[in-house]
C-alpha positions in Angstrom: 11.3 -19.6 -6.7 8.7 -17.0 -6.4 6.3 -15.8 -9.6 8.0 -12.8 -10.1 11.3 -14.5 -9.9 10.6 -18.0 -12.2 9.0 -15.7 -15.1 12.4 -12.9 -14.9 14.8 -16.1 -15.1 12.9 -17.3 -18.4 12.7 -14.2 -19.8 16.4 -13.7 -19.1 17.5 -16.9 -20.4 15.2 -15.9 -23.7 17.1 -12.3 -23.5 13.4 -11.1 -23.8 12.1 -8.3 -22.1 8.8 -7.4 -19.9 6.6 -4.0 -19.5 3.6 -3.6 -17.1 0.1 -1.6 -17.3 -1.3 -1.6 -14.1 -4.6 -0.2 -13.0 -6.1 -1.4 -9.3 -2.5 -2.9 -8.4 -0.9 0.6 -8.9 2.7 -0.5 -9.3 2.7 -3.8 -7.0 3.8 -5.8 -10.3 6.7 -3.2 -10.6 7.6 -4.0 -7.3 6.7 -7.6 -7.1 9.0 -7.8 -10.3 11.8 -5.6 -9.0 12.6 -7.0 -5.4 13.9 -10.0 -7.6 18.2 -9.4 -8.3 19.2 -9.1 -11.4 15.5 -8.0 -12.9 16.8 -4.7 -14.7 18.0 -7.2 -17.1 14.7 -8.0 -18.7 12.2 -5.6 -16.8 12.1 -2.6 -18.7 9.2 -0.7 -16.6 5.7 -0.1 -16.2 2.9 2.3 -16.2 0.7 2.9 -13.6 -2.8 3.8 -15.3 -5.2 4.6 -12.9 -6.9 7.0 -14.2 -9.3 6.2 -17.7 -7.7 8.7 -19.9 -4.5 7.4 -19.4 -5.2 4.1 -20.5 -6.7 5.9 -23.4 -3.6 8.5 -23.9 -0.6 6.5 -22.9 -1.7 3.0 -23.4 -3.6 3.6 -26.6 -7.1 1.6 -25.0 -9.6 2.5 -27.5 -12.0 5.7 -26.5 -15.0 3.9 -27.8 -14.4 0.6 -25.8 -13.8 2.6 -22.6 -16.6 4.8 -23.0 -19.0 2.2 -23.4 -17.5 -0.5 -21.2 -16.0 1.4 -18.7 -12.0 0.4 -17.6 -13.1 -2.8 -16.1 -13.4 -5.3 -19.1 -11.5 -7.8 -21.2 -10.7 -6.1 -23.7 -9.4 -2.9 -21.8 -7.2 -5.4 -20.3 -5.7 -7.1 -23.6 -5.2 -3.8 -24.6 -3.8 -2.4 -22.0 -1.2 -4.9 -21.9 -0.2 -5.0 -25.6 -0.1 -0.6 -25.1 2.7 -0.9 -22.7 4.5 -3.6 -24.5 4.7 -1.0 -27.6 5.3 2.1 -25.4 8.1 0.4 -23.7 9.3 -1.4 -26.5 9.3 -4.8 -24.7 8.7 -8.6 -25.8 6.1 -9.1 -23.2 3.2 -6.6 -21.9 1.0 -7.6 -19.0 -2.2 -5.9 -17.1 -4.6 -5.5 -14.5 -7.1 -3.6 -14.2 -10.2 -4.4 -11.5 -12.5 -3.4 -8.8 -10.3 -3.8 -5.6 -13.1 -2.2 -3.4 -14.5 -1.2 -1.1 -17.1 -0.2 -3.3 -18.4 -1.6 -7.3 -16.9 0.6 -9.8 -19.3 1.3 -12.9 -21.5 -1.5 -11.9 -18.7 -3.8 -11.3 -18.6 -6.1 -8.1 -15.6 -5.4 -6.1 -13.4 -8.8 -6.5 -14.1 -8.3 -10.7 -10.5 -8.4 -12.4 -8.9 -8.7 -15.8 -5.0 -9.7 -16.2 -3.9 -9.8 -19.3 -0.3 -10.6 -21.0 0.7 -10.2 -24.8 4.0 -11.9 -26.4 6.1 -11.2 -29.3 3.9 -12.3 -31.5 1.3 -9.5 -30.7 -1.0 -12.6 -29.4 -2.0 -12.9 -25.9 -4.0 -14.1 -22.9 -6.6 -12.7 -20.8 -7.9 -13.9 -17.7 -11.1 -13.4 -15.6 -10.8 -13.5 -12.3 -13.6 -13.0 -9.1 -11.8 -12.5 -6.3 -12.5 -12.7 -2.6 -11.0 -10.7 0.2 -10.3 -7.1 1.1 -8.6 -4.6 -1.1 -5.2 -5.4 -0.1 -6.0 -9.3 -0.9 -7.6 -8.4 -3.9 -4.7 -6.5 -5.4 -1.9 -9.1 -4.1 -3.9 -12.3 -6.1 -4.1 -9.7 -8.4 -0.5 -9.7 -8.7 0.1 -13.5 -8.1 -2.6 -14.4 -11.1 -0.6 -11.9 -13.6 2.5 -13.3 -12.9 1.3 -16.9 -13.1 -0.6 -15.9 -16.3 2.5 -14.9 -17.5 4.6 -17.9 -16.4 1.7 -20.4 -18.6 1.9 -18.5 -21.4 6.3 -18.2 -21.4 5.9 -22.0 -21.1 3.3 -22.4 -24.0 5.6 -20.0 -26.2 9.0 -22.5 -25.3 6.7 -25.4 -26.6 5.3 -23.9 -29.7 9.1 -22.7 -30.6 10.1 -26.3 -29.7 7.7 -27.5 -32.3 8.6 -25.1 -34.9 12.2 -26.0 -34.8 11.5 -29.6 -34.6 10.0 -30.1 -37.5 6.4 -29.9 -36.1 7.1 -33.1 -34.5 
């Protein structure tokens, strides 16, 4: 079962829903997420952000943090992804945003890129990844480490629930 596929069949069998930011993958997740049957279900859409002030305007990215960091951080990531999640009123958000090349972006190597997912509980993951590769690579591990990203923290969620209703056993 492919990432796109494993991480809409939990979601579905949670009846939880997904939105996606995405910056240097420029709707790839949408697609990635869509070719799968049955993914209206849960995926409720996404937002391609490629320009800065629409992170800021649509996504809600702080001004101050992307003026002084540029779109290429952490943080622009986490709150890229928890910006979609409330614009599209979904359980889960997720992001990228990156340097896919062929040139550095605001001092940023190509290969530098930030996925980020936020759950239900407004808390969330961000990853750092340096990639290798040319821009098409780049944006398809991109997609692959979102989606797995995702997947880990889905799984994490089950077990803390698990817990919870356990007992804490």
């Amino acid at each position: 079962m492919s990432g796109a596929a494993a991480v809409l069949a939990l979601l579905a069998e949670r009846g939880q829903t997904l939105a996606a930011a995405e910056s240097l993958t420029g709707g790839l997740v949408a697609a990635e997420l869509t070719s799968v049957p049955g993914a209206s279900k849960v995926f409720r859409g996404s937002v391609t952000a490629y320009a800065t002030t629409l992170k800021r305007d649509v996504l809600g990215v702080d001004a101050v943090l992307l003026a002084e960091c540029g779109p290429v951080d952490p943080l622009v990531a986490s709150q890229m992804a928890a910006g979609v999640r409330d614009v599209m009123g979904a359980d889960w958000g997720l992001a990228t945003t990156g340097v896919a090349g062929p040139d550095p972006q605001d001092g940023r190597p190509v290969g530098t890129v930030y996925v980020a997912v936020t759950g239900p509980a407004g808390a969330g993951k961000v990853a750092a990844l340096r990639l290798n590769g040319d821009r098409g690579e780049i944006r398809r591990e991109s997609v692959r480490s979102v989606l797995e990203l995702l997947h880990e923290e889905l799984r994490e969620n089950a077990r803390a629930q698990d817990t919870e209703q356990n007992g804490g056993n």
